[in-house]
C-alpha positions as CSV (number, residue, x, y, z in Angstrom):
1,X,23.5,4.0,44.6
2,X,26.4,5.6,42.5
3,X,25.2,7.3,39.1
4,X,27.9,4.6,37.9
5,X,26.1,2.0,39.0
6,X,23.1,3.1,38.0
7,X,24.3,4.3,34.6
8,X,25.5,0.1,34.3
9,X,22.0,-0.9,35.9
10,X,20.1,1.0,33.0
11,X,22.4,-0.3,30.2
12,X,21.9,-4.0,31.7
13,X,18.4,-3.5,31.6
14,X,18.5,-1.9,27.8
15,X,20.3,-4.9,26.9
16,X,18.0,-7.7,28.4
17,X,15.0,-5.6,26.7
18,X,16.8,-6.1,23.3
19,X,17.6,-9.8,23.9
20,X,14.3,-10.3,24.6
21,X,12.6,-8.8,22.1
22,X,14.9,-10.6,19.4
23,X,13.9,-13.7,21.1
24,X,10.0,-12.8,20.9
25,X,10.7,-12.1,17.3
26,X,11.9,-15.2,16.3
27,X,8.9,-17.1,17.8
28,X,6.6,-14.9,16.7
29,X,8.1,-15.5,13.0
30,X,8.3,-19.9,14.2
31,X,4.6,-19.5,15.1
32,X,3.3,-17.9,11.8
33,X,5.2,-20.5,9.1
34,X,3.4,-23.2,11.7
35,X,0.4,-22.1,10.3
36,X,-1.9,-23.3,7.3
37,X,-1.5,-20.7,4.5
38,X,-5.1,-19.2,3.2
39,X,-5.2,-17.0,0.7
40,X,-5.3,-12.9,0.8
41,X,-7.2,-10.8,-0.6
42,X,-6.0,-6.9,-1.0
43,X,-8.2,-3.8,-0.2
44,X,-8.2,-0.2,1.6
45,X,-4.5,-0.3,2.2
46,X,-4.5,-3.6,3.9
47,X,-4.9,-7.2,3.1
48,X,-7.0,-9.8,5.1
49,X,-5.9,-13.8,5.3
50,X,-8.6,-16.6,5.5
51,X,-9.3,-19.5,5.1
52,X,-12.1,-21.4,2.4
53,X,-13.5,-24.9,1.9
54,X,-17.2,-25.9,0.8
55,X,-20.1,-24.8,-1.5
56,X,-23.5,-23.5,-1.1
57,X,-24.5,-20.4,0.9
58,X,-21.3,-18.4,1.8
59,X,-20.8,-18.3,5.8
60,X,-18.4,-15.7,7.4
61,X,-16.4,-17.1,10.2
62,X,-15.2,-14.1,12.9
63,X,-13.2,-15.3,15.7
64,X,-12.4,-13.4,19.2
65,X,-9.8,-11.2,20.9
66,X,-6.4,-12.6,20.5
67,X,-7.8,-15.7,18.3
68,X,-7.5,-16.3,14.9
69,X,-9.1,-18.2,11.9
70,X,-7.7,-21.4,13.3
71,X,-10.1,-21.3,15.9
72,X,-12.6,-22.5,14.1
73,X,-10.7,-25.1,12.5
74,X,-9.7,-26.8,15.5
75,X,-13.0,-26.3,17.1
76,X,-14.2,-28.7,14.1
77,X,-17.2,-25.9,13.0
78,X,-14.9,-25.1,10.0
79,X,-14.6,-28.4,8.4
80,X,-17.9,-29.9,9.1
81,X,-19.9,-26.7,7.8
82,X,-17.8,-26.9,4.7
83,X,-20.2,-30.4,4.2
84,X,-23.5,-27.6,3.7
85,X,-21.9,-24.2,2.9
86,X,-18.7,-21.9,1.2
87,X,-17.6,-21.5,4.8
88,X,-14.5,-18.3,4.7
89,X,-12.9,-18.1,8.4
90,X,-10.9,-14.7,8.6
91,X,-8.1,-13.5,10.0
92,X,-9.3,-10.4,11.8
93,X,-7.1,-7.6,11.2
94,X,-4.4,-7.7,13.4
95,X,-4.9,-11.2,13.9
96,X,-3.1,-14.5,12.4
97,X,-2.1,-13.3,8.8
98,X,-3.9,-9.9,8.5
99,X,-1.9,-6.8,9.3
100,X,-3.3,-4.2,11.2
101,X,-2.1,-0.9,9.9
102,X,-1.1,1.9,12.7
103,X,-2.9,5.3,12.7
104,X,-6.4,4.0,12.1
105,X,-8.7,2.5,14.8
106,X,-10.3,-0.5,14.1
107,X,-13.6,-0.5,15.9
108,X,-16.0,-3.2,15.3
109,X,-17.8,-1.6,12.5
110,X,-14.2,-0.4,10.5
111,X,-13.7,-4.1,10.6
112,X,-17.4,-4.7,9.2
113,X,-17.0,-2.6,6.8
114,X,-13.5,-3.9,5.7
115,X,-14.7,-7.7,6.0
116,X,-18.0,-6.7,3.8
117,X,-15.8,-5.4,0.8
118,X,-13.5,-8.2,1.1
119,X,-16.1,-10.4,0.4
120,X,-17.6,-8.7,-2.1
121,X,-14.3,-8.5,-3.9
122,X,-14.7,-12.4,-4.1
123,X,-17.9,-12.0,-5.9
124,X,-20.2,-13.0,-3.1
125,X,-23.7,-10.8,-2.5
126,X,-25.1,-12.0,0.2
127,X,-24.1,-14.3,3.3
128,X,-24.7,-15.3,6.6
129,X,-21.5,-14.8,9.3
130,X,-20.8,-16.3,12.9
131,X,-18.9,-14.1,14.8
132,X,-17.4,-15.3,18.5
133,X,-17.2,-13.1,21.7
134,X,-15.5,-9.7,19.9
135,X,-16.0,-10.9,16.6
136,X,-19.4,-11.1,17.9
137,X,-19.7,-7.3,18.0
138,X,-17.8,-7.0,14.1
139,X,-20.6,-9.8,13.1
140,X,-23.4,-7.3,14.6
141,X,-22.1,-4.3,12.9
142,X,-22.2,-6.0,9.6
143,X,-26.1,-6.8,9.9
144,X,-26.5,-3.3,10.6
145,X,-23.7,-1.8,8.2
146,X,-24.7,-3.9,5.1
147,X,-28.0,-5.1,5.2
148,X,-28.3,-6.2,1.5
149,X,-25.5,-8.7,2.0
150,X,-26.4,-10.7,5.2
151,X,-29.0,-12.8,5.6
152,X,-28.1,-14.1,8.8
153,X,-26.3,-13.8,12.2
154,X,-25.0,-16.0,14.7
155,X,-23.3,-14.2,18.1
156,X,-21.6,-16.8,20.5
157,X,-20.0,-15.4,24.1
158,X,-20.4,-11.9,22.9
159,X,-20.0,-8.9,25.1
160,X,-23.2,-7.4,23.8
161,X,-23.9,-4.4,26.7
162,X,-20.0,-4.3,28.1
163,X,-19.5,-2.2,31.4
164,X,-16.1,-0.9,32.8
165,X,-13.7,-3.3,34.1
166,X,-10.7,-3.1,35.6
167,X,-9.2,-6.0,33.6
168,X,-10.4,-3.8,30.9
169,X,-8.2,-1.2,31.7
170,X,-5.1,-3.4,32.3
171,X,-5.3,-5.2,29.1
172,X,-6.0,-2.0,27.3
173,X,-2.2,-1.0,28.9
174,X,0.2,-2.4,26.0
175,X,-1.5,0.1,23.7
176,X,-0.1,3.1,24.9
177,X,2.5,4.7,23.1
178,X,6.2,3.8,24.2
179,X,5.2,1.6,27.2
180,X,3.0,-0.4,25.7
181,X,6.0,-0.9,22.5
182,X,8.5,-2.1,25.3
183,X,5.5,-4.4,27.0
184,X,4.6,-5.9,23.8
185,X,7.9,-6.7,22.5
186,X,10.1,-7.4,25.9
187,X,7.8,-8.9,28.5
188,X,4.5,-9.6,27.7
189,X,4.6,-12.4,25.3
190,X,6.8,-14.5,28.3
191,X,4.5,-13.1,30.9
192,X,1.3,-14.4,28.4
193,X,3.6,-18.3,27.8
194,X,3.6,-18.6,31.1
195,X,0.5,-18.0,32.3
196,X,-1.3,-19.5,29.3
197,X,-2.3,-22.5,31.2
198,X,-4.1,-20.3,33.7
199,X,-5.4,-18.3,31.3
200,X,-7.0,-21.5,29.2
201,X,-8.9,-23.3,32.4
202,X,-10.1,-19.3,32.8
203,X,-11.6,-18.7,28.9
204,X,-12.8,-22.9,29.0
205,X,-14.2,-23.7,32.3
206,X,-16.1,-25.1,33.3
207,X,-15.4,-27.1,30.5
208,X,-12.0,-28.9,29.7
209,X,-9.4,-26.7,27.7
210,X,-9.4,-28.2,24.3
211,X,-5.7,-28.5,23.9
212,X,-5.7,-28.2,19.9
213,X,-6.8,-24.3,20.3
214,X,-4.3,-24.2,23.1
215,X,-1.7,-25.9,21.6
216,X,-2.3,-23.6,18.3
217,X,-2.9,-20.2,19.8
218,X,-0.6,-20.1,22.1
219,X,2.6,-18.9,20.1
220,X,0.4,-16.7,17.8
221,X,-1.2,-14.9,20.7
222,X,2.1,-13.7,22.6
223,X,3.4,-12.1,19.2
224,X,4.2,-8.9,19.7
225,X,2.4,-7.3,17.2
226,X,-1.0,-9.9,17.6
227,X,-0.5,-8.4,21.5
228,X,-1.1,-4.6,20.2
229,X,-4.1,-5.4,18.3
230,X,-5.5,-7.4,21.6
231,X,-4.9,-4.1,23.8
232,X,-6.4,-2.1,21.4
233,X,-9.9,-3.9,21.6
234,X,-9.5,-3.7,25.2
235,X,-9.6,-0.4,24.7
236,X,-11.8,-0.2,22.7
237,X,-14.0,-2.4,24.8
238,X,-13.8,0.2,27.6
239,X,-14.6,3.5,25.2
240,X,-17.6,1.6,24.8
241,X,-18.4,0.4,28.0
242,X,-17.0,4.4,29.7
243,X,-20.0,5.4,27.0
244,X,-22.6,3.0,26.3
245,X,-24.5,3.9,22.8
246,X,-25.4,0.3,21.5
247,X,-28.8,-0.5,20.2
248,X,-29.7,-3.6,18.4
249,X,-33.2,-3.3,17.6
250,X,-32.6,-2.0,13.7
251,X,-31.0,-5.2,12.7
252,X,-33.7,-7.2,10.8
253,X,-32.4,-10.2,9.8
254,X,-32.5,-13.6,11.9
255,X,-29.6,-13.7,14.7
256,X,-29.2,-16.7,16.9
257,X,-27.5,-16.2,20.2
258,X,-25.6,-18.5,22.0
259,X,-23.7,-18.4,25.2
260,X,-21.9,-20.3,28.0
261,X,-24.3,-20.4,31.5
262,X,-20.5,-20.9,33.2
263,X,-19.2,-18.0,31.2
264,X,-16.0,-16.8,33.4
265,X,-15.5,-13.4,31.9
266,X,-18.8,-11.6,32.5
267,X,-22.4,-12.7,32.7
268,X,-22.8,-14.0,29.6
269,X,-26.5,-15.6,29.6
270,X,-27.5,-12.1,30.5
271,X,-26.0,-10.5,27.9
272,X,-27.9,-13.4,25.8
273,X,-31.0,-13.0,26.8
274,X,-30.7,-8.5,26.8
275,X,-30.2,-9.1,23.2
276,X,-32.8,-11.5,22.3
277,X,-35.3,-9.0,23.9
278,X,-33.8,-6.1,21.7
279,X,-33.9,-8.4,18.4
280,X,-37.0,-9.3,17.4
281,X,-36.1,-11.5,15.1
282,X,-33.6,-14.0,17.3
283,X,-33.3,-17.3,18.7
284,X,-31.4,-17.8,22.0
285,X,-29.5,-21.0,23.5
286,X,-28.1,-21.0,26.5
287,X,-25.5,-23.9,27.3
288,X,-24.6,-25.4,30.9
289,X,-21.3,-26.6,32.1
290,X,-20.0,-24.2,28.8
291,X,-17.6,-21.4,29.7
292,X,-16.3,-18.8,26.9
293,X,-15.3,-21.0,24.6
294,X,-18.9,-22.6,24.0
295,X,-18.2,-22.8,20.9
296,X,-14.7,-25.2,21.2
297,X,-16.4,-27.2,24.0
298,X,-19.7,-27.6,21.6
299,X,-19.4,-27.4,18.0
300,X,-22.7,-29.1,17.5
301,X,-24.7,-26.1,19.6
302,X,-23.4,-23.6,16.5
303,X,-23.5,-25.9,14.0
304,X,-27.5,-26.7,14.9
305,X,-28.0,-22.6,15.1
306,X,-26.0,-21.7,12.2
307,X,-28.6,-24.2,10.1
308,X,-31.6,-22.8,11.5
309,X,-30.9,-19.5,11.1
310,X,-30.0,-20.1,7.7
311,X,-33.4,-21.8,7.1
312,X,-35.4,-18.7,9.0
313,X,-33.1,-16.6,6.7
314,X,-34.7,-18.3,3.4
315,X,-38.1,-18.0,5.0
316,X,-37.7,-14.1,5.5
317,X,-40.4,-14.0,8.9
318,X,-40.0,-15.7,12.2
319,X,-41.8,-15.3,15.7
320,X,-39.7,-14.7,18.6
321,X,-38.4,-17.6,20.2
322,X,-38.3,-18.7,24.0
323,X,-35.0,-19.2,25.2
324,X,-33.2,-22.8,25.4
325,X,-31.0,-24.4,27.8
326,X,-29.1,-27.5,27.0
């Protein structure tokens, strides 16, 4: 091979990067005016997007790793908890609408403690919040964080107790510097459009891909800049998992637990029932032929645990509860 060649090679290469990454631009920018606009709400240097419908007792919506507030709109929860409560569905940050701003890592209780003050900028004191699989740990960190302002939790798929991976470690790749920024922006959102069929039937079975989420996530999720924030709670995922310091048994408020027995990304009903015997205050449900997203594939399970925790919230005692399979 000449250094000619070689010299042309490179440049061809340089030049199908920057095609590439103009092209992922654009449908990153078709994918976000697709979207139903929310409002924002400005703090700490950022500003976080959600979403709002209902009255009564304020209910915090969290969604997952490379998910967004939609999630819970096409799931249904959003809409039919907006019959009983103020039910706000956020963008995480880095996720949908909210901006994640470099040079500060967002672990799960930065994001609590961001999420807390967003809502008490709205003039709300005290709420319950659901959070799903990582939102799960944000939703955790806020009963701990800010114990005067919820009243009540509810964790579904969450990766309570998470040990290291190595599909950790490869997802965590796109957020290293330089490689990661020619990943994000040149191949990975093709690599993640292709393969998002797979990667559905993986997060849903054994339960049929709900092709609403699908059909709405997929162009947000292969944004570049939603990609970064994804890698970076891989990696933050693996910290945690490389040195395991989480204890639950301080939170004092009522948590309901749900997960999928069929869960395809780690042992999920174990995880469950670990943190209903660290929580003495929690309710536990685990549900068959459910995967990941238990939550998509049953609304109703959430719905029904997100009522009675609110009512064991109001009462302020409750006995430990044996676990439930549905």
């Amino acid at each position: 091979m000449t250094a000619k060649f070689r010299k042309n090679l490179l440049l061809l290469l340089a030049a199908a990067a920057v095609g590439l990454s103009l092209y992922n631009g654009q449908l990153a920018r078709r994918a976000l005016a697709a979207r139903p606009l929310g409002r924002f709400i400005h703090l700490r240097g950022t500003k976080l997007h959600f979403l709002e419908a209902g009255n009564g007792q304020p209910l915090l919506l969290l969604h997952g790793n490379g998910a967004s507030a939609e999630d819970f709109t096409t799931s249904g929860i959003f809409g039919r908890a907006a019959a009983r409560y103020r039910v706000l569905a956020f963008d995480r940050p880095g996720f949908g609408m909210s901006p994640r701003p470099a040079g500060r890592p967002w672990t799960a209780a930065a994001q609590a403690d961001v999420i807390d003050a967003a809502v008490a900028k709205l003039g709300i004191g005290r709420y319950m919040v659901v959070g799903h699989s990582w939102g799960a740990a944000v939703a955790l960190e806020m009963a701990r964080r800010h114990r005067r302002s919820v009243a009540g939790v509810v964790v579904v798929a969450g990766y309570h107790y998470p040990s290291p991976r190595l599909a950790l470690a490869i997802s965590a790749l796109p957020a290293v510097p330089l490689l990661g920024t020619v990943l994000r922006h040149a191949l990975l959102p093709s690599l993640v459009r292709l393969n998002w069929h797979w990667a559905m039937k993986q997060i849903f079975h054994p339960a049929t891909v709900a092709m609403p989420f699908a059909a709405m996530t997929r162009g947000l999720a292969s944004r570049p800049s939603q990609l970064r924030s994804i890698s970076a709670e891989s990696f933050l995922m693996l910290v945690s998992a490389l040195f395991p310091n989480r204890r639950y048994a301080d939170i004092a408020v009522p948590v309901g637990i749900i997960a999928g027995a069929g869960d395809q990304l780690f042992d999920a009903k174990a995880e469950a029932l670990r943190l209903q015997s660290e929580i003495s205050h929690s309710l536990v449900e685990i549900v068959l032929d459910a995967g990941h997203m238990v939550h998509q594939s049953n609304p109703q399970v959430i719905l029904a645990m997100i009522d009675n925790v609110a009512a064991l919230a109001n009462i302020g005692h409750m006995a430990k509860q044996p676990a439930r399979t549905t």
